[in-house]
N, C-alpha and C positions, 0 to 999 in steps of 0.2 A: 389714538383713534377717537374721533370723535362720536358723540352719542347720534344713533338714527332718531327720525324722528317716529314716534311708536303707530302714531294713524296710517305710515307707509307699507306696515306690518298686521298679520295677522296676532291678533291678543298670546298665542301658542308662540310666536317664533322668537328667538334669542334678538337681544339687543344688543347691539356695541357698545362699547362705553371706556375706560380706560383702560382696562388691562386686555392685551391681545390676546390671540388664541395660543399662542408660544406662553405668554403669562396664564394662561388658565389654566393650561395643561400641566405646568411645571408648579402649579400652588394644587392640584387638585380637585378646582376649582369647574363650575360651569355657568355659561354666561346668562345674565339675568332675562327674565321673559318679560314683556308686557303688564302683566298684572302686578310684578314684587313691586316694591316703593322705592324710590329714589335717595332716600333719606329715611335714618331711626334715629329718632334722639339726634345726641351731636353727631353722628356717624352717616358718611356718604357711603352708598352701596354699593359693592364693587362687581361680585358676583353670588353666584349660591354655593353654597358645598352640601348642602342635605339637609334632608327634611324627616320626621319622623311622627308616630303619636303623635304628639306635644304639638311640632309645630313645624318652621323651617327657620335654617340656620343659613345666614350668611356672612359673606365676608365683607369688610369692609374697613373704613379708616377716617382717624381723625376729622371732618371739615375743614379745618383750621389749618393743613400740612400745606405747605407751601414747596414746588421744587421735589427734588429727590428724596424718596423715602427707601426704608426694606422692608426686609418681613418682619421686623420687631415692632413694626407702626402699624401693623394691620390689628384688628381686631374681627371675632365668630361671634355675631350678635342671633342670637337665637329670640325667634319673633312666634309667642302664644296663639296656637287656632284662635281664631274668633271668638267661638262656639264658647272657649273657657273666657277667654277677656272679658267677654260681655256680662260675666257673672259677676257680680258685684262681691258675694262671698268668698270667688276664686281669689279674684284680686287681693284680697285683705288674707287670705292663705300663704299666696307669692311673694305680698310685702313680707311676710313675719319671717318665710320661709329666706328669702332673701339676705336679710336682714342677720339669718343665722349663718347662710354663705359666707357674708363678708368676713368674717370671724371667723373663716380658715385659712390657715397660712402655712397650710404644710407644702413642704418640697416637691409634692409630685401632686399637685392639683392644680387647676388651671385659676388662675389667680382673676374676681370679678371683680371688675372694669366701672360697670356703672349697669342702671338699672331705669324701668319708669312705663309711664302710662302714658303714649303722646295723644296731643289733639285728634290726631288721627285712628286712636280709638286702636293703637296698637301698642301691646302689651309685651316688652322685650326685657334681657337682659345681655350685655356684652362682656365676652370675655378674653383673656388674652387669646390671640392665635398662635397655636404651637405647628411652629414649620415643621413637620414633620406627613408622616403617616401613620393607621390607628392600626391599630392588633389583626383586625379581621384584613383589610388588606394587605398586611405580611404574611398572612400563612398564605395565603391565596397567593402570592407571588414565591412563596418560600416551600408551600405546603406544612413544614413542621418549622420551629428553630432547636437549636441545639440547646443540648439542658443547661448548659449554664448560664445561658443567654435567657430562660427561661427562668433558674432559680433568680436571676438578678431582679428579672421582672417581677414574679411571686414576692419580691421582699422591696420593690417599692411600691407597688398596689397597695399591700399592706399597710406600708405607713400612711397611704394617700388614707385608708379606712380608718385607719387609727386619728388622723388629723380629723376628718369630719365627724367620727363618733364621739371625737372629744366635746364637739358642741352642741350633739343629740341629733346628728342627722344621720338617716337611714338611705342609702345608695335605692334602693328597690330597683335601680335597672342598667345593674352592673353587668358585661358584655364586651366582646374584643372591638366593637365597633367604638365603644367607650372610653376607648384603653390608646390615646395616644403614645409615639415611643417618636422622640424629637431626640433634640442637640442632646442635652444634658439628662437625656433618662425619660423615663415613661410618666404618662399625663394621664391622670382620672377626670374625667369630664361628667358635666350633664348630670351633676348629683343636687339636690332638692328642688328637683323639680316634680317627679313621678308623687311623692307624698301630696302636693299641693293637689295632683290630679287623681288621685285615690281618695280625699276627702272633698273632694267636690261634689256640688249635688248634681254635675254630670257625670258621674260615677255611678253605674247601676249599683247597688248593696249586693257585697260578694262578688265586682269584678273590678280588679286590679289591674294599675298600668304594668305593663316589663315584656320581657324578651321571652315566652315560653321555653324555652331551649334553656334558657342560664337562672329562671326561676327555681325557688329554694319550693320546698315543697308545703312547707306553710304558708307561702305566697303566692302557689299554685291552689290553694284548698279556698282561699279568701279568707286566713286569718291573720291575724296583728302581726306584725315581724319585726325585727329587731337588728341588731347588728348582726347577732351570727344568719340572718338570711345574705347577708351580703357575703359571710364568710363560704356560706357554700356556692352561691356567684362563683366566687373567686375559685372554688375549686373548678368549676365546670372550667371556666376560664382556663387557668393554667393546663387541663388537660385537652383543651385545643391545642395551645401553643406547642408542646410537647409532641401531639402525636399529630394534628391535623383534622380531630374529629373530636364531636363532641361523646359525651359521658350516658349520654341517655337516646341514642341512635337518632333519626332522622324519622320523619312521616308527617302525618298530617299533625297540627295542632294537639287533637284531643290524646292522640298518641303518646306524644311525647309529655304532655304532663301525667297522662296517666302514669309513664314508667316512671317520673320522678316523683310520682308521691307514694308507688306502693315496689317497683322492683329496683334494684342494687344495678350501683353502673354498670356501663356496659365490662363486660370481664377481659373483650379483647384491649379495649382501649385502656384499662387498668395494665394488662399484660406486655404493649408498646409501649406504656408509661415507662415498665418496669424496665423494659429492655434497654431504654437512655439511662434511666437513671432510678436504682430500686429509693433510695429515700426520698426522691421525689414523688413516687409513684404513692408513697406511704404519705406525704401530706396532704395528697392530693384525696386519697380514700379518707383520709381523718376529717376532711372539710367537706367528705359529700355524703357524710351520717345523717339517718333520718331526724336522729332528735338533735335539735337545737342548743340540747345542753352538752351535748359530748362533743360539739364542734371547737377547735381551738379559739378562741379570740384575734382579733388583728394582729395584738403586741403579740401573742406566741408565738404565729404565723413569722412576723418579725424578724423575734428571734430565732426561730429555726432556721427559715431562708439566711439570715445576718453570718452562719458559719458556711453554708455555702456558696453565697455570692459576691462576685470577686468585679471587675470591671472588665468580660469580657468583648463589650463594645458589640454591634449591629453587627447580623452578615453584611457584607458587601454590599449587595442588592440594595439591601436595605441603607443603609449608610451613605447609598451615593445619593439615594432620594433624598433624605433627610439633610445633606449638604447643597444641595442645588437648591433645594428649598427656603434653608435658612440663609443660602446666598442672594433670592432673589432684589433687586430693586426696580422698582418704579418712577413715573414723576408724577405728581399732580396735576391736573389739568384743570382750568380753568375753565367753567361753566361759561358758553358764550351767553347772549342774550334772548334770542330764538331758542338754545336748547335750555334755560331756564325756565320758559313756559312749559315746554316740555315736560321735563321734571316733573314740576308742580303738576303736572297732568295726570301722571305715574305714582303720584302720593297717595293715592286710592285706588285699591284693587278694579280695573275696568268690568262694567254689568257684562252680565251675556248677553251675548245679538241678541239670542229669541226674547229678552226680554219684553213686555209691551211698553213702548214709550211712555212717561210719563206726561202729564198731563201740563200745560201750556201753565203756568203761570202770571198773574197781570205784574205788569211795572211796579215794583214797590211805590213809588211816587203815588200812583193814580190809586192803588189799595190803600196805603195811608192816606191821601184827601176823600176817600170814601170813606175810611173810618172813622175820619172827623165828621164827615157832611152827616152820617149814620148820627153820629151823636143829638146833632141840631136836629133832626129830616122831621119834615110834617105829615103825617101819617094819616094818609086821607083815606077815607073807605067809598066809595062811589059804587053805585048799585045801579044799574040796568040791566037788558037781556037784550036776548037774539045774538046775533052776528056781529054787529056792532061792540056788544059791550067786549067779545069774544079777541076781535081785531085792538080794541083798545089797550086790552091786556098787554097784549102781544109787545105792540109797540109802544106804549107808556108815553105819557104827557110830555116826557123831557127827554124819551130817546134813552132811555136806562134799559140795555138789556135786557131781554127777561129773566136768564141765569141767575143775573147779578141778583133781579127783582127779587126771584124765588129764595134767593139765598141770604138777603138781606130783611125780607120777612122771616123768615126763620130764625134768623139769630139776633137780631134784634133785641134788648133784654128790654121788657117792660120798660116803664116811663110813664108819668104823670101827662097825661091830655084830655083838652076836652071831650069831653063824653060826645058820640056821634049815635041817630040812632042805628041799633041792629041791622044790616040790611038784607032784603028780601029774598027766599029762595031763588036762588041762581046767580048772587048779584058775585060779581070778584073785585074784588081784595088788588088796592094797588097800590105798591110802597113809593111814594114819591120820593127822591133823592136829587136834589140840585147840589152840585157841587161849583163853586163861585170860580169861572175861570174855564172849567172844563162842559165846552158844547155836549147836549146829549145826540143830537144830530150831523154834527161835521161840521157848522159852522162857527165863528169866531168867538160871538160870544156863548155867556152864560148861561141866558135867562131862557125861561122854557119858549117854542116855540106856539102858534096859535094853534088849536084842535084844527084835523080836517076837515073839509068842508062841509061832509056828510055826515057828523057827530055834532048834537048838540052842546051850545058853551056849555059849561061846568055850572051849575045852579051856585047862586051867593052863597057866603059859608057863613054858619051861622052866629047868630052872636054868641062873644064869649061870655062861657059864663067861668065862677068863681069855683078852682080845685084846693080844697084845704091842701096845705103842707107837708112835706112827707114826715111821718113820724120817727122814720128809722134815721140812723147816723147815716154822713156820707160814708164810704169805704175809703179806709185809708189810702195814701199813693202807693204805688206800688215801689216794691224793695229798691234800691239802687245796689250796681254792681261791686261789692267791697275794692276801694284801691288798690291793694295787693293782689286781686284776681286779674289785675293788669299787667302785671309783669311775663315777661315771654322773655326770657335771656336763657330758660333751660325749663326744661319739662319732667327731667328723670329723678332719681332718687339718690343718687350715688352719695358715699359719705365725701362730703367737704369740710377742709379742718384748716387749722392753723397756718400760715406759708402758703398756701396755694393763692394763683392768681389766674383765672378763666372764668368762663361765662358761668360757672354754675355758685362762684362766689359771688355776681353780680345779682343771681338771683335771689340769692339770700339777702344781701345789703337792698333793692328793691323794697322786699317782703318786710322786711324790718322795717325801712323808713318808712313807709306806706301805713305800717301800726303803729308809729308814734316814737319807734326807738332811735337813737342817736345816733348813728353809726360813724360820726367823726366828721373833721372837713373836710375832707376827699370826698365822700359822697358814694356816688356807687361805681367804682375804679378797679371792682372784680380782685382785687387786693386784701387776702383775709390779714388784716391785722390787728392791732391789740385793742382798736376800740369795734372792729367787728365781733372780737371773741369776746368780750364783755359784753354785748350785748345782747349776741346768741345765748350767756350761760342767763343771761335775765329774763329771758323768752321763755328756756328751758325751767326753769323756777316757779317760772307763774303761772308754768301750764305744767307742773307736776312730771317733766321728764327727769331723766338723769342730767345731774348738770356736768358736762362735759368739753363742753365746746362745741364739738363736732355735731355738722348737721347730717345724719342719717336717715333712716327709711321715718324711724318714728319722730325725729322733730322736724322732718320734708311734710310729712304729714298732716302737721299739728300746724306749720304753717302757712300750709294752703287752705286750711280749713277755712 
């Protein structure tokens, strides 16, 4: 199917695009609107799957796939409100925070993809897409699962906590929504992100990102947390799956964290716990203790769950989704050239109607020979009154706007000229501007036309006289654009290393040659090899990084600077 075009559409209604509505329905997927973008980073937009806090998550896949793909080729590129992108603080938060993502590699976490800040002033990261469905909509289709299906889950969660605590990352907004369960087992998602948006200066002091319902109760209070705040998550969690309710009942907001920071879970959902399964129900109370030091750790968690969880596979339900899903394929479709405008149209969220139109712009052309002719212009002061001088104003010796007039006396920066005297109350002020080539009245040529018949000629000007020198320096030229701020072959941050061959090794050998480095005779051939990594580890040296090879958040950084 191919893309509408979005002006035939209201900004609110869904767009077509490749995947059908048989493909949306079967990825979980919903179809793009008007305002998301066409494109993030290397990634073409497919549809949406959800949005939250943070931001909105879509689906999407390589540029570059040609012909038939599946679901292993898709990628969930989750794109930053605004509100936090535009913070320059946030940003250098998400790189560090990102930065520490890469650097998890456990089994049940959703492995990232790549990362960046495009021209488009949109602040993403992608990660793999796990065909599957999350926690929260399997009870909702299942209402509980069975305990053992649950103890398996309790003991890879754990390990997903244990992998990212090992590199100092705090979950803060752990939840079944969270909580993939694909092919090969369950999927932790969506973790360092909430830290970046808790240390933002758009963070009120004392209000914290997460899930009120699955919040620990020192992360309910607004103080520092740590890993066992995920550990009690995790219990709220697991006594979802188990019974189909959460641990600290339902109500309004203020409610429910009230009960999790001063009363004991709920007893009935303790007591359903118990009735699937009594030592389940006991980890589940050890993980939902007020204080943070009697709660088990991940690894304990671990090892508890590790004796009772066996591979007893999805219910059904569940199972047949998770196979259709990781069955799905696609083909790539090729952008015509009509809906390539398009696109590009859609690469920026559309204003709202009510907005007031923007203000008419001049021709860069005629605004640059202005700015030059401004440069030269003879700056004449002529003094009369009445109606006359009034009408003169108006319409200027050469047919210069008067906008332009009023705005080009205004900014004007000082300059050396002969001195005129002061003139008379009432006289106005009129900026001559001839521009060589551009009529001020409609006709062909340049030069100013004769005054009206009713105004008289313009009196002699006077002799010149002699203006000393200016004392001060001229001002230097202004900066030119560095070489390497030319390259556009990739915009994101992702680590690129040794072996690899795509555009975002292209951008590196670019950025290199552009600074002087040698990157071999191939040139820039998107081919990381031995005389590219030698001259990344030279960059990395002389600019005080690790020297490693690999180009990461912090040497993407270092050279774009």
């Amino acid at each position: 199917m191919s893309e509408t075009n979005p002006a035939a559409s209201g900004a609110g209604q869904p767009i077509g695009g490749e995947l059908s509505e048989d493909d949306l329905a079967l990825l979980g997927a919903a179809p793009l609107r008007r305002s998301d973008p066409a494109a993030i980073g290397p990634y073409r937009v497919l549809a949406r799957l959800g949005g939250g806090g943070m931001g909105r998550l879509y689906l999407g896949r390589d540029a570059d796939i040609e012909g038939t793909y599946g679901a292993a080729s898709l990628v969930a590129v989750k794109v930053i409100r605004s509100e936090y992108a535009e913070d320059e603080r946030f940003r250098r938060r998400f790189e560090r925070e990102v930065e520490a993502v890469r650097r998890v590699h456990g089994a049940y976490t959703a492995e990232l993809l790549d990362s960046g800040y495009d021209r488009d002033e949109l602040l993403w990261m992608a990660t793999a897409f796990v065909p599957g469905l999350s926690l929260a909509d399997a009870v909702v289709r299942c209402g509980s699962l069975p305990a053992p299906v649950v103890w398996r889950l309790g003991h890879q969660i754990a390990q997903a906590l244990t992998a990212i605590a090992a590199v100092g990352i705090v979950h803060r907004d752990l939840k079944p929504s969270n909580v993939l369960l694909g092919p090969d087992g369950a999927r932790l998602i969506d973790f360092g992100v909430a830290h970046t948006a808790d240390a933002s200066s758009l963070t009120m002091t004392g209000q914290h990102l997460g899930t009120p319902a699955f919040m620990s109760p020192e992360q309910a209070e607004g103080r520092d947390v740590g890993t066992a705040s995920d550990v009690f998550s995790l219990g709220s969690v697991l006594a979802v799956a188990v019974t189909g309710s959460g641990p600290f009942g339902e109500g309004t907001t203020g409610d429910v964290v009230h009960r999790i920071i001063y009363a004991p879970p709920s007893a009935q959902v303790l007591a359903d716990a118990a009735r699937r399964d009594v030592d389940l129900a006991a980890l589940v109370g050890r993980c939902l203790d007020k204080d943070p030091r009697q709660r088990p750790t991940p690894q304990d968690v671990v090892e508890t769950t590790g004796g009772h969880a066996g591979d007893p596979g999805w219910p059904a339900t569940i199972a047949d989704t998770i196979a259709a899903r990781a069955g799905w394929t696609g083909t790539a479709q090729a952008v015509e050239p009509m809906e390539q405008l398009t696109i590009l149209r859609r690469t920026r969220p559309e204003e709202p109607a009510d907005r007031p139109a923007r203000r008419r712009r001049w021709p860069l052309a005629v605004a640059a020979a202005v700015a030059v002719a401004v440069a030269g212009a003879a700056v004449a002061l002529a003094a009369s009154g009445g109606g006359a001088s009034g009408q003169r104003a108006a319409s200027g010796p050469t047919g210069t706007h008067p906008a332009a007039a009023a705005t080009t006396s205004a900014r004007t920066p000082a300059m050396t000229r002969t001195p005129t005297p002061r003139p008379t109350k009432g006289a106005t002020a009129v900026v001559t501007v001839t521009v060589p080539g551009v009529p001020g009245n409609g006709t062909t040529g340049g030069h100013a036309p004769a005054p009206p018949p009713d105004l008289p000629p313009d009196p002699p000007p006077a002799a010149p006289t002699t203006t000393a020198a200016p004392t001060t320096k001229p001002a230097p030229p202004p900066a030119t654009t560095p070489a390497w701020k030319r390259c556009t072959y990739y915009s994101g941050t992702a680590l690129t290393r040794f072996g690899q061959k795509n555009s975002r090794v292209k951008e590196v050998q670019c950025i290199l040659r552009a600074r002087g480095y040698n990157i071999g005779p191939a040139g820039v051939d998107g081919d990381f090899g031995a005389d590219t990594l030698t001259e990344v580890k030279k960059f990395q040296s002389a600019h005080h990084l690790t020297v490693d090879g690999e180009v990461g958040t912090q040497t993407w950084s270092e050279l774009r600077s």
